[in-house]
N, C-alpha and C positions, 0 to 999 in steps of 0.2 A: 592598579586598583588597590585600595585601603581596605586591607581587611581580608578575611581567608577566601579560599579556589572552593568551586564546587566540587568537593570534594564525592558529594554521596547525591545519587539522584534518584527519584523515586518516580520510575515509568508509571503512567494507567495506562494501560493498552492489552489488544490479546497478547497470546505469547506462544511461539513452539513449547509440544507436538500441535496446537492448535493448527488447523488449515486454511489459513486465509492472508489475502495478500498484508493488510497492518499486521500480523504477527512475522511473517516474514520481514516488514520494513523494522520493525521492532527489535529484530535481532541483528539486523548486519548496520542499524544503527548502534547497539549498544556493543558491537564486536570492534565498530571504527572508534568509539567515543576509549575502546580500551587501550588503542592506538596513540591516541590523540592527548587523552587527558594522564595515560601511563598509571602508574601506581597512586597517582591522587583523585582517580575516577573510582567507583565503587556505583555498580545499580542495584537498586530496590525495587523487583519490580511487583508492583500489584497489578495480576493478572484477569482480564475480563473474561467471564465465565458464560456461554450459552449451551447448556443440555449436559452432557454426560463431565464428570469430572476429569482433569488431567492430570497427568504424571510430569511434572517440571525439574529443570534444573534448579540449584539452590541457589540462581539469582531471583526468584517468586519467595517471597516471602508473602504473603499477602492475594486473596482471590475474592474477588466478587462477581456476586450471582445475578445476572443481567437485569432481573424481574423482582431480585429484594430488596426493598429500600434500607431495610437494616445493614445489608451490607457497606451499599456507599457512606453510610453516617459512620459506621465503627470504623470502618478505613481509613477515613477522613481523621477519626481518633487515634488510630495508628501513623499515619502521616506524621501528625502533628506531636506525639508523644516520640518518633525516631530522630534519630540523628539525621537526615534526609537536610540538602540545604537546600533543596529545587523538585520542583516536579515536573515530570513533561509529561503531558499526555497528549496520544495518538489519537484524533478526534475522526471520528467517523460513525453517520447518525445512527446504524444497525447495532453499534455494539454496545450501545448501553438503553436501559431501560426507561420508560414511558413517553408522554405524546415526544416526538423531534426528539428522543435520548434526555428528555427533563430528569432524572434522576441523576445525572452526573451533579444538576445545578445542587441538589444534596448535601454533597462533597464537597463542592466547590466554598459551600457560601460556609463550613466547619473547615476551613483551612486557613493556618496561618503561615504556611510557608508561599512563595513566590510561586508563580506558576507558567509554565510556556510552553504553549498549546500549536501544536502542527494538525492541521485541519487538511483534511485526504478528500474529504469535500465542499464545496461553497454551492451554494443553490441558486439558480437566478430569480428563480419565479420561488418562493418558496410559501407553503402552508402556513398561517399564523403559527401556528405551533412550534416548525421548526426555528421561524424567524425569530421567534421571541428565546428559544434554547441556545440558539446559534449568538444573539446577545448578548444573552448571561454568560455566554461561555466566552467570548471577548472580553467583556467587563471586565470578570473574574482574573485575565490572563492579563501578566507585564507586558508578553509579550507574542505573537499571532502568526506563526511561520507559514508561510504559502508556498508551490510548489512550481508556479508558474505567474508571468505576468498580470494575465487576465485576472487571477485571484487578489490581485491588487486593490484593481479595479473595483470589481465584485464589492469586496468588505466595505471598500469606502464609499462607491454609489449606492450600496443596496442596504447593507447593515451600518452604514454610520460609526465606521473604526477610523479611530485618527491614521493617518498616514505615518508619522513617526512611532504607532505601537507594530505595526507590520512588518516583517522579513521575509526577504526571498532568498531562501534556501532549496536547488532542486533535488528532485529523487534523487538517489544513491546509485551507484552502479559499480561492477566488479570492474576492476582494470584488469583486464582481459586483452590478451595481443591481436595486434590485426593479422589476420592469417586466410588463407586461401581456404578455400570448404571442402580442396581433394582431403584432406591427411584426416580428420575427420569422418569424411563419408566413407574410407578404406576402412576405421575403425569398425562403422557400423554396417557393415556390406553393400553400401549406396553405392557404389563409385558410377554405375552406368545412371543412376538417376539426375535430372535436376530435381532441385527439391526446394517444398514449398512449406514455412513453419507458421504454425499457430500455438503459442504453450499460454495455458494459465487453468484457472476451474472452470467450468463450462455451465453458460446460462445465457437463456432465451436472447438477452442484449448482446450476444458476442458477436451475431451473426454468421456464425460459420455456415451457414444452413446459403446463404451469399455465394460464398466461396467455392462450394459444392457445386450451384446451378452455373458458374463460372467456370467452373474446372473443364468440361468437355470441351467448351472453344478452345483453353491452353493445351488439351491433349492433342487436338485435332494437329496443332502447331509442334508440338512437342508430345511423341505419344509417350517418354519413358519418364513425364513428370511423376512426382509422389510427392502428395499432399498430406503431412505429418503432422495432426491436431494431438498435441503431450496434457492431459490433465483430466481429472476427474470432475463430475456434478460439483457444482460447490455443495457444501453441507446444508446451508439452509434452502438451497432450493431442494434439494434432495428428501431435505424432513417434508417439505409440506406439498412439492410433486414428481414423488419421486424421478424413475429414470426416465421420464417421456422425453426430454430434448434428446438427451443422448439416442434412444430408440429412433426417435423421428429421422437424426442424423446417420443413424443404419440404414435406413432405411432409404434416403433417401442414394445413396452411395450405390444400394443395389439398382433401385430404379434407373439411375443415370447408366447405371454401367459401369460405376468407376474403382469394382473391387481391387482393380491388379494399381490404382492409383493413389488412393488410400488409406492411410492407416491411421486408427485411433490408438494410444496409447491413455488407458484409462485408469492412469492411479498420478498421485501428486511426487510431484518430480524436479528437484531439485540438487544445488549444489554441482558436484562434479558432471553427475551425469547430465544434466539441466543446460551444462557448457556443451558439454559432447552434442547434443542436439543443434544449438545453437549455433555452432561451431561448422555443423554438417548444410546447414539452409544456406540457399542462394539466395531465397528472398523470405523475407519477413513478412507477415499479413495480421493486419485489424481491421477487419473488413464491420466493426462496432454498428450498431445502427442508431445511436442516440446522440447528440451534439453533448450534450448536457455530462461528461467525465475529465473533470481537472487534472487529473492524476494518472497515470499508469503506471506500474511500477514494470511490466513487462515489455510496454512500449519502451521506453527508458533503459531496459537492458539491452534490448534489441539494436535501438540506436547504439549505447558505447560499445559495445561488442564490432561496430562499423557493418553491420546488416543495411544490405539494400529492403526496404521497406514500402510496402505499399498499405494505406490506408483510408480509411474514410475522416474525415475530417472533426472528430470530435475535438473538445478544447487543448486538448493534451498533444494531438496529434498536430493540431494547425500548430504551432509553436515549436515542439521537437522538430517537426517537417518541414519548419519554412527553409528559405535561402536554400535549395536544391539536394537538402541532407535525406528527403525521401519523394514516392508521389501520393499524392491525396486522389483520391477518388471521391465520385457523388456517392450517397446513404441509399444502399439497398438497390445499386445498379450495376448489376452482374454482369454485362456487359462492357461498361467501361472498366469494372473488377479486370476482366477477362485480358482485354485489352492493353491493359497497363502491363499488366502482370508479361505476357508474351513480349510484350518492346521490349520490358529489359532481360526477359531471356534470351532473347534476339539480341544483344546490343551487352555486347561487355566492356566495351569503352566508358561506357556511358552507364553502367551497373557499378564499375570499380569505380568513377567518378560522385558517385552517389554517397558507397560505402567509405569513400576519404574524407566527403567532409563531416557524415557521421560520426564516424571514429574521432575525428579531429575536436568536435563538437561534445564530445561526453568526454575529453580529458576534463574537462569542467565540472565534470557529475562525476567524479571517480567517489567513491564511499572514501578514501582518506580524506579527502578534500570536503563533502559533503562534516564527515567526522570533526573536524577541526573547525569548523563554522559554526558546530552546534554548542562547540566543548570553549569557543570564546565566546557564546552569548550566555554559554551557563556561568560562565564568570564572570563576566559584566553584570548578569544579573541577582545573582547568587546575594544575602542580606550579608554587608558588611560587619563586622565586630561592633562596629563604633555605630552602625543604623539601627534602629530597633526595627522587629518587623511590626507588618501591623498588627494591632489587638484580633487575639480571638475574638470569634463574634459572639456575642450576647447569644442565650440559648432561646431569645424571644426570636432573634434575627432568622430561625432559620424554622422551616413547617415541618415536624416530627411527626412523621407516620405513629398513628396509630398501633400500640403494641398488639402480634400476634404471636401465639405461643408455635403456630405452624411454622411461621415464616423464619425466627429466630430466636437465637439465645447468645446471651453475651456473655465474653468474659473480658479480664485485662488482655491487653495484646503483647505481643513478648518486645522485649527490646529489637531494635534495630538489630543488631549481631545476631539475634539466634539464628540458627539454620533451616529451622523448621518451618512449615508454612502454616501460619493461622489463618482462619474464616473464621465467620458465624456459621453456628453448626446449624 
């Protein structure tokens, strides 16, 4: 290529300590991208903000307030006034603000640097609102990374995205060895259990509540199962209701009977220990009750980790799960849950058979791998010396919120380099 590396990239997405699955993909992309791209990578990242503020590492230069519009516009000014040669943002419709996430189009249409947008959702049926965001947010973008086939699909049937602006790049995954689940459960005192994993934040769509009315058939079969759900309320279901799933899911644990089978672990849980559980499962479980989720980042780990897996067939699942790498189940049939689930506790032939071609299948998705796909299209598209980017746009081009003295105040934004992190206060 003619002309310089993307050298400096400027994430929008949440960020850690934030709690949510995009700020997790966020970091073990920008930790492979340190891999990958070595000492001519640097990230910028400006971090999306919902509710109480965060304490970040000094890769966050930059924070906006999900519900200010003054944020996205000065951002956008800060973007554009750094040294940044790319931006990528982690698109998902919660995390930015108004109808479908319209305030990112804010940002977007005050940018002159390139942009390449990894979209964690595609909608089949969607509300005008978000069809018309989800446009703008294409247009806007060189380039439209998907995470699965179907999403292909989608952009080009439904949103009218040319096929040549689309890449398929899937989730990330730890390469993580294939290993037996005794030397694990010894760590954790399982060794007499089989054991059954559900990790992520917990909400009303996960279905666990499934897997519960399911569990008594596999105990009947196997009384010394233990069914181990790792993760807290997500945050926003939590602000607006609060602990009822989880409660209902006590509850119903009592009613069945199934105290000595199991256990909640209720905080957010990651990294090493996050393995040690994963490590310890015989079988994996997304017992999900909605078709309608492109993405998993937990399904995803489950597979390259080589988990025997059982699930319901959401989009994510039919595609990680095809050609015999897990089993699908029907949506909200605890029964056939049940059932699966016992064969291949029954049946280690055909469980190790399972977890081989798993494994085999996410050497594909390893995060280095993933890393060096993102780190050659940010070079490929990154503006050459000898290209001009395009002009700023005219400040008619873009709908300026009305000035509130609540909402903001502005000042210059600091160079690229500083270390500090600026907002609008």
């Amino acid at each position: 290529m003619i002309g310089r590396t993307a050298k400096k990239v400027a994430f929008i997405c949440s960020y850690k300590p934030r709690r949510c699955g995009i700020a997790t993909f966020a970091l073990d992309l920008i930790n492979s991208l340190r891999t990958a791209g070595g000492e001519e990578f640097e990230p910028l990242v400006i971090a999306m903000e919902s509710g109480a503020e965060l304490t970040y590492d000094k890769s966050v230069k930059y924070r906006i307030r999900k519900d200010i519009k003054y944020d996205y516009i000065s951002a956008a000014d800060y973007i554009n006034y750094s040294c940044a040669d790319i931006v990528s943002i982690q698109h998902e419709f919660g995390l930015f603000g108004g109808e479908g996430g319209s305030h990112l189009n804010l940002l977007l249409k005050k940018l002159n640097k390139p942009v390449i947008t990894t979209l964690h959702t595609v909608l089949e049926i969607p509300h005008v609102e978000y069809f018309e965001s989800m446009v703008d947010v294409c247009e806007a973008s060189e380039k439209v990374i998907v995470m699965n086939k179907r999403g292909i699909k989608m952009l080009r049937g439904i949103y009218g995205v040319p096929g040549d602006k689309i890449k398929l790049i899937p989730h990330g995954v730890p390469d993580l060895p294939f290993t037996d689940s005794t030397y694990y459960k010894r760590k954790l005192g399982l060794e007499q259990h089989k054991t059954i994993l559900t990790f992520g934040l917990l909400s009303e769509n996960k279905g666990i509540e499934v897997m519960l009315e399911a569990l008594p058939r596999v105990v009947k079969v196997n009384p010394h199962v233990l069914y181990m759900v790792i993760g807290e309320t997500h945050p926003e279901v939590l602000r607006y209701e609060g602990l009822s799933y989880k409660s209902k899911l006590e509850a119903m644990v009592t009613d069945l009977g199934l105290q000595r089978n199991v256990v909640f672990h209720n905080r957010f849980v990651n990294g090493e220990e996050l393995f040690g559980f994963l490590g310890a499962a015989d079988i994996y479980v997304t017992p999900y009750l909605n078709k309608e989720q492109l993405t998993s980042g937990t399904l995803a780990f489950a597979v390259g980790a080589g988990k025997a897996v059982v699930s319901t067939p959401y989009w994510a699942a039919e595609e990680l799960l095809a050609q015999g790498r897990g089993k699908l189940v029907r949506f909200a049939d605890s029964e056939h849950l049940a059932r699966s689930i016992a064969e291949l506790l029954s049946n280690d032939a055909q469980c190790y058979k399972m977890r081989k071609r798993a494994y085999e299948y996410g050497r594909s998705m390893t995060w280095s791998k993933v890393g060096q796909a993102y780190w050659s299209l940010f070079e490929a598209q990154a503006p050459s010396l000898t290209i001009p980017l395009r002009p700023k746009p005219d400040s008619s081009d873009v709908e300026m919120p009305a000035y509130n003295h609540d909402e903001a105040h502005f000042a210059m934004p600091p160079r690229a380099g500083d270390q500090q992190v600026y907002r609008s206060a």
